[in-house]
TIKOL-234544 format. One line per 10 residues: number of its first residue (from 1); their letters; for each residue x, y, z of C-alpha. Coordinates in steps of 0.02 Angstrom, whole numbers, plus 50000, padded with zeros to 5 digits. Layout:
<atoms>
NUM	A	X Y Z  ...
</atoms>
This chain:
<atoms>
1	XXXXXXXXXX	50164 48930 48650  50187 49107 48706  50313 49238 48699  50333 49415 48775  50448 49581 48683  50472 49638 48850  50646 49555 48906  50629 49471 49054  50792 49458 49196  50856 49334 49351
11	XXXXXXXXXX	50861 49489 49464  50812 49450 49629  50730 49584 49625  50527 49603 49615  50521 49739 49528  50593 49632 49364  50458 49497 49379  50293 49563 49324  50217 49722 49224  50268 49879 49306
21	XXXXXXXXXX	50132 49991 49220  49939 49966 49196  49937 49938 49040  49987 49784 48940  49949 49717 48752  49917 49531 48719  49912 49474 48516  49850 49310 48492  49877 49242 48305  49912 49063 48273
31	XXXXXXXXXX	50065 49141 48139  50085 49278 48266  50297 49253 48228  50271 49176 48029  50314 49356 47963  50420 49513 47967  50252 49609 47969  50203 49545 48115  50371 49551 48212  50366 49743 48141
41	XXXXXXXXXX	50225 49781 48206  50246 49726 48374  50394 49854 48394  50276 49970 48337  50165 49913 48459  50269 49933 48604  50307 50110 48562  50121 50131 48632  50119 50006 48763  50276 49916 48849
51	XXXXXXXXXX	50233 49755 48882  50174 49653 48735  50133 49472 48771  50106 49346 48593  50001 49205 48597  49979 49068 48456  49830 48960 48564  49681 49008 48653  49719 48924 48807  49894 49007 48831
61	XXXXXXXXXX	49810 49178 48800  49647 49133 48905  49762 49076 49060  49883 49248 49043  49731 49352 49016  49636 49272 49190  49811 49299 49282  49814 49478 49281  49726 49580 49391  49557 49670 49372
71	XXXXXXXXXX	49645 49844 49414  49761 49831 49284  49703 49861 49105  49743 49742 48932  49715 49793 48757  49696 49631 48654  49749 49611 48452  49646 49443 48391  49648 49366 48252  49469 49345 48170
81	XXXXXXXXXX	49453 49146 48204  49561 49145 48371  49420 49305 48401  49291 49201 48387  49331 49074 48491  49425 49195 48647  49328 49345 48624  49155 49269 48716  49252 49204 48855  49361 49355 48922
91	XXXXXXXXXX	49261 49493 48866  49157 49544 49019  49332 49510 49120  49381 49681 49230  49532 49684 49143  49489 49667 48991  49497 49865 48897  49467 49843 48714  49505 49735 48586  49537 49725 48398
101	XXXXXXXXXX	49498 49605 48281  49653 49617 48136  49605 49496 48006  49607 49486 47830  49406 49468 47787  49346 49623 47887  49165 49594 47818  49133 49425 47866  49205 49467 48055  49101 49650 48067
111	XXXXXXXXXX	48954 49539 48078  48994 49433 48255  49091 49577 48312  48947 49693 48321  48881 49597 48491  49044 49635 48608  49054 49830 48633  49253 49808 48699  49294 49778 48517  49346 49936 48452
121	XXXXXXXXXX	49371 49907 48267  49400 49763 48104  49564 49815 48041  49646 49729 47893  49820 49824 47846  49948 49820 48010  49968 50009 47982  49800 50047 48020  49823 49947 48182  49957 50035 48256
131	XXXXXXXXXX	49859 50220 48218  49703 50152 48299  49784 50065 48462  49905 50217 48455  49742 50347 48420  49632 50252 48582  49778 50238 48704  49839 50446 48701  49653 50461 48725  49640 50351 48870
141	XXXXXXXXXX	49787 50415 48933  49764 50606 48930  49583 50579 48985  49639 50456 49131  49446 50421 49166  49493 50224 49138  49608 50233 49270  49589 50137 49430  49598 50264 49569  49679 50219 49755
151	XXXXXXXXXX	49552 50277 49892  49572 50237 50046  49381 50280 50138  49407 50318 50333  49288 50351 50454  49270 50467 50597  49172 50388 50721  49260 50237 50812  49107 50120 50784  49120 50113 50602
161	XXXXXXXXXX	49316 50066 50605  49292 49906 50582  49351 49882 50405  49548 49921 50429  49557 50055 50307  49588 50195 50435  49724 50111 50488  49770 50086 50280  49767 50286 50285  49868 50329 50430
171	XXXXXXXXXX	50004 50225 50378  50012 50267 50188  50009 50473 50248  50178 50416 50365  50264 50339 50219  50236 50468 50103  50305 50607 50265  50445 50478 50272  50477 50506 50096  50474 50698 50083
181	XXXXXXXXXX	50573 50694 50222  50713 50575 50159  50872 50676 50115  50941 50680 49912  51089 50580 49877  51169 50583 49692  51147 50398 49643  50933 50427 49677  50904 50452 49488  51038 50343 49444
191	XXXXXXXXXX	50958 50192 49542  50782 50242 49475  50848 50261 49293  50927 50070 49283  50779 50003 49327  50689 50096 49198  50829 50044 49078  50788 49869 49126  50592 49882 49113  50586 49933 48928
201	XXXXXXXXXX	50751 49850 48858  50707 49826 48692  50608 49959 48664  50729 50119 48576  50561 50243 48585  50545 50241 48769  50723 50225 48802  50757 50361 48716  50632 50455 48825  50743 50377 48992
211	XXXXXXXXXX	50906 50463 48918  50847 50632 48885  50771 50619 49072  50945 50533 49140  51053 50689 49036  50914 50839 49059  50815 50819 49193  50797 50950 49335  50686 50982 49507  50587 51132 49441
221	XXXXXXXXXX	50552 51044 49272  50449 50861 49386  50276 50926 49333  50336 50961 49150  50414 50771 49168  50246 50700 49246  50134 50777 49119  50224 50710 48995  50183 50555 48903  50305 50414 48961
231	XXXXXXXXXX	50386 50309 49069  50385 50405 49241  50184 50453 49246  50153 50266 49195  50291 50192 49321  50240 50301 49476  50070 50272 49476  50034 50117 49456  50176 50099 49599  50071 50193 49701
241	XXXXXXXXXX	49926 50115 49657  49998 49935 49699  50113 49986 49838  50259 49911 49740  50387 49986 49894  50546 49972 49804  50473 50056 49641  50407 50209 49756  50548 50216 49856  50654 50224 49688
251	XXXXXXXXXX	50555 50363 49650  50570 50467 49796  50682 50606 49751  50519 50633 49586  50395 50622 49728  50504 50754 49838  50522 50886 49688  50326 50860 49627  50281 50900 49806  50388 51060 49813
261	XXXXXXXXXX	50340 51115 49643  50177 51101 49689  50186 51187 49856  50277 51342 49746  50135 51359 49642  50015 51320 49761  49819 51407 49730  49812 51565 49817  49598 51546 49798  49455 51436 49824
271	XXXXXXXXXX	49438 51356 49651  49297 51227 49588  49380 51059 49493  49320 50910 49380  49354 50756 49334  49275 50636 49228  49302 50447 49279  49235 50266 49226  49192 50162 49376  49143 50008 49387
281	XXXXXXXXXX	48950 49975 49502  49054 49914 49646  49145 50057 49659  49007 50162 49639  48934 50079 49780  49061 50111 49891  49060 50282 49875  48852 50304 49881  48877 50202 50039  49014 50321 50112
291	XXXXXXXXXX	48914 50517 50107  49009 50599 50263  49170 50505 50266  49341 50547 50217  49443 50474 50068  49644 50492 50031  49673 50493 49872  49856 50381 49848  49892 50438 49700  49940 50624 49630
301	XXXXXXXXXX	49769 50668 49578  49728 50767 49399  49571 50864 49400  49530 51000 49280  49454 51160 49278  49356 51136 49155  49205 51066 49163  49156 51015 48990  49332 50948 48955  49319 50824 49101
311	XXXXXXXXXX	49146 50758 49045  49234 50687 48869  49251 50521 48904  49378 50396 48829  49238 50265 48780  49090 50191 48796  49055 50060 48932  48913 49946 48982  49007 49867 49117  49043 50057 49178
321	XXXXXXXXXX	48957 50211 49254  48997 50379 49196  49054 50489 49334  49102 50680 49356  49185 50733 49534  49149 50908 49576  49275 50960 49712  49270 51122 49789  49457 51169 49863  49503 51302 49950
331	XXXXXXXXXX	49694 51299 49993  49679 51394 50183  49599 51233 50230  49760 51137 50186  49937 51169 50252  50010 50993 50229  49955 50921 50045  49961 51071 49908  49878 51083 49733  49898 51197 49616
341	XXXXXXXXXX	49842 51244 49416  49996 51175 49324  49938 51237 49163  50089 51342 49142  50201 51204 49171  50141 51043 49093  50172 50971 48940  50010 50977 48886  49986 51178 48902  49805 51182 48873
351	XXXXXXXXXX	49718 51048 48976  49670 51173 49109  49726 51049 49231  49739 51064 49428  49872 50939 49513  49816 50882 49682  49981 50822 49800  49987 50604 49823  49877 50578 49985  49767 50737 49971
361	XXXXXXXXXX	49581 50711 50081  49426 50747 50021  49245 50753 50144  49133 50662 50017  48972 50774 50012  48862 50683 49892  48835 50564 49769  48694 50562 49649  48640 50524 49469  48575 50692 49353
371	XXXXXXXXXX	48451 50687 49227  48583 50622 49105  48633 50492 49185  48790 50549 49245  48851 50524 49429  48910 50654 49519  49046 50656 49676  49029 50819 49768  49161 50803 49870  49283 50953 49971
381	XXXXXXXXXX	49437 50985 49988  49479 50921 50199  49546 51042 50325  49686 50961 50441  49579 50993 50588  49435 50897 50519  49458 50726 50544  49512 50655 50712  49649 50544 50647  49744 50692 50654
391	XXXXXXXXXX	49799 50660 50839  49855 50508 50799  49940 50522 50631  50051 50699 50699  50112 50574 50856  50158 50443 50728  50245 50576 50622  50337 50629 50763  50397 50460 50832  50465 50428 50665
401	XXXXXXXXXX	50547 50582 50631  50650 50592 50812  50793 50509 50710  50877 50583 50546  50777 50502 50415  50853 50364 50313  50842 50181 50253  50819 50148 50445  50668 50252 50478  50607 50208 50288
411	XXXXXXXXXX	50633 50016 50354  50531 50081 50533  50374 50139 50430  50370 49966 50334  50381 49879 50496  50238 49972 50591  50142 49917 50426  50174 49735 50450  50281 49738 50307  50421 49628 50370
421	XXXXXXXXXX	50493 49573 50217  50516 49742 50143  50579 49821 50317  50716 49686 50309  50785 49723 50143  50798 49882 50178  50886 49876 50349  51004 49736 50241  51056 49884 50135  51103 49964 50262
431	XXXXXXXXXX	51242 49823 50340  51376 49850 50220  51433 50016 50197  51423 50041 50399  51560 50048 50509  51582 49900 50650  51572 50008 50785  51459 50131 50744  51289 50171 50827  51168 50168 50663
441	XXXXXXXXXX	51233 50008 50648  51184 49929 50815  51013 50015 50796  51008 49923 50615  51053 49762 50731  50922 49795 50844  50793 49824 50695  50842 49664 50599  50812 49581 50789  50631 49648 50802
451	XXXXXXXXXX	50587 49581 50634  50657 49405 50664  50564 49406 50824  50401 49452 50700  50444 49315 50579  50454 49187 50752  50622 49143 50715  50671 49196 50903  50869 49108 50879  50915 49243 50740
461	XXXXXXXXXX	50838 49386 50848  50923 49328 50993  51093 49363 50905  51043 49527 50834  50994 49600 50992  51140 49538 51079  51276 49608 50929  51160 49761 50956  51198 49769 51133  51376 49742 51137
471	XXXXXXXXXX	51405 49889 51025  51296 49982 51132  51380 49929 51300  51558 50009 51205  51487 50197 51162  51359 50231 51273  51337 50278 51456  51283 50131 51576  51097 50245 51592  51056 50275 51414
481	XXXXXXXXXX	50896 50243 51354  50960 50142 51211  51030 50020 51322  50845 49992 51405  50772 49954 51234  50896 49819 51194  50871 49725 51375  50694 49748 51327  50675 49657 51164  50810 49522 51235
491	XXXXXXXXXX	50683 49500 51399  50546 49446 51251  50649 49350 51187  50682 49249 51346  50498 49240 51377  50463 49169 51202  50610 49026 51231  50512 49007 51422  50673 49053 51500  50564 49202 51632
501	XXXXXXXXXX	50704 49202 51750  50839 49292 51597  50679 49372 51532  50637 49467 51719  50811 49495 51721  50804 49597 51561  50654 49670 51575  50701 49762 51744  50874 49800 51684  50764 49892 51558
511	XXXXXXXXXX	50657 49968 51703  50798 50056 51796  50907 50142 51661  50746 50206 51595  50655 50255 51766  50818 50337 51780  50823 50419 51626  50645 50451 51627  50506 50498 51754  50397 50338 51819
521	XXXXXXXXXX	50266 50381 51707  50357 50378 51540  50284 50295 51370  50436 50205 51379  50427 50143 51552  50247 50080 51521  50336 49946 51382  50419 49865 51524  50293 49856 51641  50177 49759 51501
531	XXXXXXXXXX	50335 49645 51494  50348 49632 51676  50161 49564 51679  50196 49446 51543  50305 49349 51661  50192 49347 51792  50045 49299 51694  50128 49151 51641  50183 49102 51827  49971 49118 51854
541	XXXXXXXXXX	50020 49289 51986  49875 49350 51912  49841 49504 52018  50026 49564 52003  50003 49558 51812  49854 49651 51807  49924 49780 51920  50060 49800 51797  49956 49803 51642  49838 49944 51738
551	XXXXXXXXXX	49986 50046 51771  50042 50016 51602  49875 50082 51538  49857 50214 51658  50041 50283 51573  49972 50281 51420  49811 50356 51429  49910 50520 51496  50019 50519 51361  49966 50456 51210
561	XXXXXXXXXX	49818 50482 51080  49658 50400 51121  49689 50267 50974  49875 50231 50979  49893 50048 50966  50006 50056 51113  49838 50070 51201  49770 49926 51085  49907 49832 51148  49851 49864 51347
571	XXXXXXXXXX	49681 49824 51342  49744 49665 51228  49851 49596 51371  49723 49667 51514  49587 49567 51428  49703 49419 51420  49722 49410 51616  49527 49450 51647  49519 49284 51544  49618 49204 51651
581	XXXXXXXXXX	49528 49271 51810  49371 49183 51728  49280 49368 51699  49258 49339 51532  49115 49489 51516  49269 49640 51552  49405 49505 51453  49291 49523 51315  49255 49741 51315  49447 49755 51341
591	XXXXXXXXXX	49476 49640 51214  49346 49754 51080  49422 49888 51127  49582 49839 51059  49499 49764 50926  49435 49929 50892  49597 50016 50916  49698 49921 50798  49567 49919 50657  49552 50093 50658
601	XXXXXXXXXX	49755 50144 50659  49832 49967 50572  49823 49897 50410  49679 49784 50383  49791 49629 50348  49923 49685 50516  49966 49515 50629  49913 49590 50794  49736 49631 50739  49726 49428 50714
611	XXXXXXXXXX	49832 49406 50876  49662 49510 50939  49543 49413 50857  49629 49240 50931  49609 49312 51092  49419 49351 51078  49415 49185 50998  49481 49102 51178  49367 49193 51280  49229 49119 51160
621	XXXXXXXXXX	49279 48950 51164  49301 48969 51371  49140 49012 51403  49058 48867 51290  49006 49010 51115  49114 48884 50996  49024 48989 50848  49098 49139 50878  49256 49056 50933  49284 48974 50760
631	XXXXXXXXXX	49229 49128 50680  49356 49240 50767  49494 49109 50729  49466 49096 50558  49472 49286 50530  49638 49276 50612  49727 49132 50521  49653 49222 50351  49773 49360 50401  49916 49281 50475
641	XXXXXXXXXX	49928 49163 50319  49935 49333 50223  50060 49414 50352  50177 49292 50396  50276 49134 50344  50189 48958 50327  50296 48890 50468  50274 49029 50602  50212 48987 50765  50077 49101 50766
651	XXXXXXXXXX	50000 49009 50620  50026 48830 50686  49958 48878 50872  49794 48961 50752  49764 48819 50658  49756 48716 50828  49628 48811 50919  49517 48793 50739  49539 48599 50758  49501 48609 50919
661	XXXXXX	49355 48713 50916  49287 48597 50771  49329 48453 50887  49194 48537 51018  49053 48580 50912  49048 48378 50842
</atoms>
């Protein structure tokens, strides 16, 4: 049997079904709820840490303890028998932080407790549990070395993009621009404080904590508030850790007034940082292996100028390194993502700490081991000029901020990340409180259409885009651009549902209002003439549909970055007719380049980067390589099963070409 403090809801909501911070406490004791005592002490208990799980079997506790994940952190109460029997089998888990043994025969249990270094102390009196867990957890908290810190590791040379992460980094930079961006409303806190209300019902210390934020809190008091020990430092980053979207976006308006605070008391000199850290080997590895790169740090990063105070660790570890960064910063080299000594305005007045802004970049210099044992990062501060995502990332910014930013271009970002589900909700929010007839709401239409079309379901698009269009067709002249866009998307749908005749039809509706609006040689124009050579690639005109996907490409190359994936996309469908044509040698470079393209600017787990890979894995099959056909198909049902619904089409037609690759190699 098990039990948790921490109230659970039936809110549809995500952010009500799981731990929202890193932390949790589990207590296994087969009388964990025989006695006041012990029901005392776990209010106690969650006075430190929020959610507090009870256990009263082995197997219950064993299962919970497996479930969470090896980023997040547990402290474990056991009881000196249920110890002896759990302790062996979790201990070298990830997750796994400390435990104590709380008995009532401390000297028989100091003697098999001495060979399992996680176990912090034999405690007999339920007083002397709460100091200790209360003692080790302000520790691990000010110290933050036990943290698990979000780096995202990009590279600056197109051959090496072949992990997804740059493509992790440009889109985690646009959603915290969206963000800063977004405008205040007075309901932001509000939103952000019933969910916090929610989160640690039952628990009077912290929510006492919430209502002295919800009466007293102010914009030029956020560092004070993040400093301090509670609810929102916890909350936010594990959220940005995680990516939990609706817990970030709830926090938004925090995020905004950190940012400005920061950029008010921004370092006017080059200053030297530390900070100490426990990592695991892996990690470590990672980093030895990545001397020249680039990390983003996705997290608002603490550092210290002090060095002695950052090497005081908050325990021992032999599953752990000991590691210092040294980071030199000098603040000319950064205009977008400030840091500044918040000494004067934290909570914690002496801790000599320096803030660095969510999504600061570091050049990592070097990595090596002293004669003590310690590892150090040397790592520097990263101009804005240094690293040639830049291109890329500003023309991304700008696409994204042509519009007033709102739920709609919060909803945009979360599409371009291939996060559908999320996009949706938020362009849901948006239906209600909209007029019929206004325009933000046929652009909401025309987003919800998109993202039906993504999910395959090509019936629901179809009515979107058309309810998009008709309010569309009432406001706006017969030339406008918006116009174009909606024939567009409806010509894809067309071609999806194999009706080419409707879908040409669209498609050079599209073409005139925006060769009209437009010059021939327009970004936007270069979307319809890809469309166009859909069509005619699947009525075999093979030369007119490469003449439209090399004008296509030829647009783009003028106008955008070299690694848009608007160019990934050109190449993609160029290499697609080359296969067709039976030159499989120039079907397979245009197909790596795209490859190459979408790796480096989309997240690693995005659906056209397997729509890529099923491609190369056709050209493969064609000319007789069945290895490196299953291989390529394989990587891309791995992502579309991660990306997408069970039932899409996309992961059906996948599955097929695997069987029927297997088929050939018998």
């Amino acid at each position: 049997m098990t039990s948790a403090t921490t109230t659970t809801t039936t809110a549809s909501s995500a952010l009500y079904n799981r731990n929202l911070e890193t932390f949790s406490l589990v207590w296994l004791d087969s009388s964990i709820n025989d006695s006041q005592e012990n029901l005392h002490t776990q209010q106690k208990l969650r006075t430190i840490i929020n959610h507090l799980r009870t256990f009263d079997n082995s197997y219950d506790c064993e299962h919970y303890i497996r479930s969470v994940s090896n980023h997040d952190r547990i402290v474990i109460i056991v009881s000196g028998l249920s110890g002896r029997q759990l302790v062996p089998r979790i201990h070298n888990l990830r997750q796994v932080c400390s435990i104590y043994v709380y008995c009532m025969d401390r000297k028989t249990n100091a003697q098999w407790t001495k060979s399992f270094t996680k176990i912090q102390a034999v405690i007999i009196k339920s007083e002397d549990l709460v100091n200790q867990i209360q003692h080790d957890q302000i520790k691990r908290i000010k110290k933050k070395d036990d943290e698990v810190l979000p780096i995202n590791i990009f590279h600056t040379d197109q051959g090496q993009s072949t992990t997804g992460l740059n493509g992790q980094f440009v889109h985690s930079q646009l959603l915290i621009d969206c963000l800063l961006r977004m405008k205040s409303s007075r309901y932001e806190k509000n939103d952000l404080v019933s969910v916090c209300r929610e989160e640690y019902k039952g628990n009077p210390h912290e929510l006492s904590i919430i209502n002295d934020f919800e009466k007293n809190y102010t914009s030029y008091r956020a560092i004070w508030w993040y400093t301090r020990q509670s609810f929102l430092y916890r909350l936010l980053n594990k959220a940005l850790r995680v990516q939990n979207i609706d817990l970030i976006y709830l926090f938004r308006f925090f995020i905004r007034d950190l940012y400005r605070q920061l950029l008010e008391y921004q370092c006017s000199s080059s200053i030297n940082v530390y900070r100490g850290q426990l990592m695991f080997h892996d990690e470590l590895e990672v980093l030895k292996n990545s001397i020249g790169k680039y990390i983003s740090i996705n997290s608002f990063f603490s550092t210290s100028l002090n060095r002695d105070l950052a090497l005081i660790f908050s325990r021992d570890s032999d599953q752990c390194e000991k590691v210092l960064f040294e980071i030199d910063a000098n603040p000319q080299f950064n205009d977008e993502k400030p840091f500044a000594n918040i000494s004067h305005f934290s909570y914690f007045p002496d801790e000599s700490e320096v803030l660095f802004m969510l999504g600061s970049i570091f050049r990592l210099v070097n990595v090596y081991c002293n004669d003590d044992r310690l590892w150090i990062i040397h790592m520097t501060l990263a101009s804005g000029n240094d690293y040639d995502l830049k291109p890329i990332l500003e023309h991304m910014k700008n696409q994204h901020s042509q519009d007033k930013t709102d739920l709609l271009s919060f909803g945009h970002v979360l599409r371009d990340m291939g996060k559908f589900r999320e996009a949706e909700n938020y362009y849901r929010r948006l239906l209600d409180p909209l007029p019929t007839d206004s325009q933000e709401l046929g652009r909401c239409y025309h987003a919800l259409g998109i993202i039906a079309y993504e999910k395959g379901d090509y019936e629901s698009s179809l009515k979107w885009h058309e309810n998009a269009l008709e309010i569309k067709l009432r406001s706006l002249k017969s030339d406008d651009p918006h116009l174009a866009n909606s024939y567009n998307s409806i010509g894809t749908i067309y071609e999806k549902k194999q009706d080419y005749t409707r879908a040409l039809q669209s498609f050079h509706k599209s073409l005139i209002i925006l060769q009209q609006a437009f010059d021939n040689d327009h970004p936007k124009v270069a979307v319809c003439l890809n469309n166009i050579a859909g069509i005619y690639q699947t009525e075999k005109k093979y030369n007119e549909a490469l003449e439209y996907n090399q004008k296509a490409l030829n647009i783009r190359e003028k106008h955008l970055p070299a690694d848009h994936p608007d160019l990934g996309a050109s190449h993609s469908n160029i290499g697609i007719i080359y296969r067709c044509l039976g030159n499989y040698d120039l079907a397979l470079k245009h197909h790596n380049r795209s490859l190459d393209i979408h790796r480096k600017t989309l997240p690693p787990q995005h659906p056209q980067i397997a729509s890529t890979l099923n491609n190369l894995g056709l050209v493969y099959e064609d000319k007789g390589e069945f290895q490196q056909a299953l291989k390529n198909y394989e990587k891309a049902a791995f992502i579309y099963r991660r990306a997408l619904p069970s039932t899409h089409p996309n992961i059906i037609k996948t599955e097929q070409f695997i069987q029927r690759v297997l088929t050939k190699m018998k």
